[in-house]
N, C-alpha and C positions, 0 to 999 in steps of 0.2 A: 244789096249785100246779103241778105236775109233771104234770097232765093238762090243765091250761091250755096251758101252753109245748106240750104235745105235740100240742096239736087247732088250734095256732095253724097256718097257713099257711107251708108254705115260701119262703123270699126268692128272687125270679126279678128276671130282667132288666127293667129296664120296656121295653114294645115302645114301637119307634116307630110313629105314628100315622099312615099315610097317606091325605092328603087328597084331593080332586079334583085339585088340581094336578099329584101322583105319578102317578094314573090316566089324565090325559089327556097327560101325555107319556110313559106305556108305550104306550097308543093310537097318537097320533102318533110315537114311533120306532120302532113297528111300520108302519105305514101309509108311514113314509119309504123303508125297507127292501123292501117290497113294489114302491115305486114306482120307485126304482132299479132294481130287478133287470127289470122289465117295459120299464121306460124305455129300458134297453139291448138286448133282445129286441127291440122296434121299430123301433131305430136298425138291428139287425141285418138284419132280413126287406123292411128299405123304404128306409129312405135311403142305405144304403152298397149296393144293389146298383143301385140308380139310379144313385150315381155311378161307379159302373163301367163302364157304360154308356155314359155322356157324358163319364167322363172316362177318357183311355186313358193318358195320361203315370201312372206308377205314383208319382211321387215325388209330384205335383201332388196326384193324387186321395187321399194318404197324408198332406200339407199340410191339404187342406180337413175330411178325416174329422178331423184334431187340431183344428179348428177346432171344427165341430160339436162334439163331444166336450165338449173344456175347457168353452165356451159352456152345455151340457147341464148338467157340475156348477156353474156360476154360478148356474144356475134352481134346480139343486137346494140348494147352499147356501144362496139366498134362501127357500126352501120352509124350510129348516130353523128359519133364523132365524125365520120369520114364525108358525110352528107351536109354538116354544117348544122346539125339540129342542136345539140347538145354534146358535151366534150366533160368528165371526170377525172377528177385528181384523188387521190388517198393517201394519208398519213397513219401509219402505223397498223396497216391493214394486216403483217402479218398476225401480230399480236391477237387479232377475230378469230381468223386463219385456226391456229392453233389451241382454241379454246376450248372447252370441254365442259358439260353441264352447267354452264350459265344461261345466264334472261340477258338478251342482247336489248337495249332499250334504245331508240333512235326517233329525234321528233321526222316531223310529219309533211315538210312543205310544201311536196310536190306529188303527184302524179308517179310519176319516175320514181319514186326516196328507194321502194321495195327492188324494184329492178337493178338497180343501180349499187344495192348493196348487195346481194344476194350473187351479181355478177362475180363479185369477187371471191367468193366460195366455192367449195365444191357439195357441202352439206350444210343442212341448217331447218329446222320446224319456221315454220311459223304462225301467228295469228293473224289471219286474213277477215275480210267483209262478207258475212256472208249469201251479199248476193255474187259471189264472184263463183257462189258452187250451182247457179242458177245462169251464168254466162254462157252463150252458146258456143262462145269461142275458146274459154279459159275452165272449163269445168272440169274439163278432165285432166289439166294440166297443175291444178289445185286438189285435182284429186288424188293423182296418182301420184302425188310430191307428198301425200297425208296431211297436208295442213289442217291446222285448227280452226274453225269457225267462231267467230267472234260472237255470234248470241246462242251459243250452245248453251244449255244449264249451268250454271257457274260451277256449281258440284263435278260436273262429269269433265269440262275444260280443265279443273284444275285436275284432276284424276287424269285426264292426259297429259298432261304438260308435266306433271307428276313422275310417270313412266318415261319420257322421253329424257326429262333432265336426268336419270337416278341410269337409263340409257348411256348416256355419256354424251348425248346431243344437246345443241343449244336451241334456244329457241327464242325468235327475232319478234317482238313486240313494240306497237306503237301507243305510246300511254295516251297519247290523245285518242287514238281509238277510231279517227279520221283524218283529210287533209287537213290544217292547218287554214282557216279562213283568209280570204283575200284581205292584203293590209294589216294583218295581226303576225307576231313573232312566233306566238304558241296559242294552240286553242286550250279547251277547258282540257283537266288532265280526268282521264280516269281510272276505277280503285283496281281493275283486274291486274294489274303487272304489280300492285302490292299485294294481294291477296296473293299471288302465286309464288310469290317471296317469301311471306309468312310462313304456306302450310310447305313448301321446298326446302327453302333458308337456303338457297343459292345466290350465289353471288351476280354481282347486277353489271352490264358493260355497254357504258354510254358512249355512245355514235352518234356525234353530233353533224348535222347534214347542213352545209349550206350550198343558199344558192344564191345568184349574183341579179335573178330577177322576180319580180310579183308575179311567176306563170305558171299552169298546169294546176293550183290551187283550190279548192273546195270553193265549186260556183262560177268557175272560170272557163270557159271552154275551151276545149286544143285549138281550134283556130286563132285565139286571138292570142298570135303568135309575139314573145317579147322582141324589143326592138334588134336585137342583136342575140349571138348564140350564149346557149343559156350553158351555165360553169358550174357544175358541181364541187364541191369539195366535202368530202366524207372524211375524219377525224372521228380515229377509236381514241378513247381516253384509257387510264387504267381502274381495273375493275374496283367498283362497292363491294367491300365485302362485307354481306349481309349484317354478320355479326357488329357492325359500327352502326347500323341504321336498326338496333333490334331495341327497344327496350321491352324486356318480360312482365317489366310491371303495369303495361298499360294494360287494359283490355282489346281482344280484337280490334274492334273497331276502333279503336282509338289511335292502335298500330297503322293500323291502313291509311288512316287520317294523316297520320305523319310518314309514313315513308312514301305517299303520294305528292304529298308538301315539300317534301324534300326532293323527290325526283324533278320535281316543276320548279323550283327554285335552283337548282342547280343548270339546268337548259337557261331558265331564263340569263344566269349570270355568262354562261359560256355562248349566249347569242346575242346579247346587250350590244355588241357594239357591228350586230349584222345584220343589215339592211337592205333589202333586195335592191339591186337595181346598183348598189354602192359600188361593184365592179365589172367593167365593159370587156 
């Protein structure tokens, strides 16, 4: 009896099974990745030095590249959807749309959050990573949009972001400042999207991003693809207006303190009941 039990087979996990359908969207979220990163190399070498060319006002020709651009992730969003990679939904997108001198604030949880939002505009700043102006495939496609880099002097950033909001443009910030950690709701928040509040006093307009899986995440790699296609939903809220989140009698820093606290507790309440993976 005891040479039975011990010739029987050890208990292992059961694998899961992957079908055609897991294969052709590791296929197609590879083949999407390849075509973005080339799609922006082209923009680079041909249409933004053309319009350099014919367009010498720098603001103008810094207008139309945001135009291209956004337009460029509209195709590619559609590509996504139509390929089985990723598929978006939006509420109350015009509301973005027609915004004007605001800090657009949106957490972080994917890979995609920036593309995916930005799709849906036709103009917009933003504050990107600054190794994206060191990409060999995205550098001139972050450049000729004028984005703001993320470890520029804090002085001179907000001295931009300064011009752009007073501009009449908005400007698309993530307070975590990166993805969103594998397994976590929110990463740590931080103070530049208050500080740029402060010295603007522009109003604030929360974008709240969900998604239905743990993937594309900080530390996650694009192949290790979610079990099923991954679901965006983007939710404009209506705006903070500055003046609610001011008190004058703090000192700076103590401001920053709190309208960061407050932008991170406010996410955490409107994703409290959002859990990756909670919808197939």
């Amino acid at each position: 009896m005891t040479d039975k039990i011990a010739q029987q087979p050890a208990p292992h996990r059961k694998r899961t099974q992957k079908g055609f359908n897991w294969y052709w969207r590791l296929f197609a979220t590879g083949f999407a990745f390849a075509s973005f990163g080339l799609g922006g190399l082209f923009m680079a070498l041909t249409i933004f030095p053309a319009m350099m060319l014919v367009l010498q006002d720098r603001e103008k020709r810094r207008r139309y590249a945001q135009l291209v651009i956004f337009r460029g992730f509209r195709v590619f969003a559609g590509m996504l959807d139509i390929i089985g990679v990723a598929s978006v939904e939006t509420e109350n997108i015009a509301q973005l749309r027609a915004a004007n001198g605001s800090i657009i604030i949106a957490n972080h949880p994917t890979l995609l959050d920036v593309v995916m939002i930005l799709a849906q505009l036709d103009k917009c700043q933003c504050v990107v990573k600054h190794q994206l102006f060191r990409n060999p495939f995205l550098f001139g496609v972050v450049r000729a949009a004028g984005f703001i880099r993320n470890d520029d002097n804090p002085e001179h950033l907000i001295k931009q972001a300064k011009h752009h909001l007073s501009d009449g443009a908005c400007i698309l910030i993530f307070p975590e400042g990166t993805r969103t950690p594998s397994n976590q709701t929110l990463g740590k928040f931080q103070r530049g999207v208050a500080n740029i509040a402060i010295e603007t006093q522009a109003d604030l307009i929360p974008v709240v991003v969900h998604c239905n899986h743990d993937t594309l995440k900080k530390g996650v790699p694009w192949y290790r693809i979610a079990p099923s296609k991954i679901r965006y939903r983007i939710v404009v809220d209506k705006p903070l207006a500055f003046g609610d989140l001011h008190d004058p009698e703090l000192s700076r820093a103590k401001q920053a303190r709190y309208v960061t606290r407050f932008i991170r507790d406010y996410f955490v309440d409107r994703l409290k009941n959002d859990r990756a993976g909670k919808r197939t």
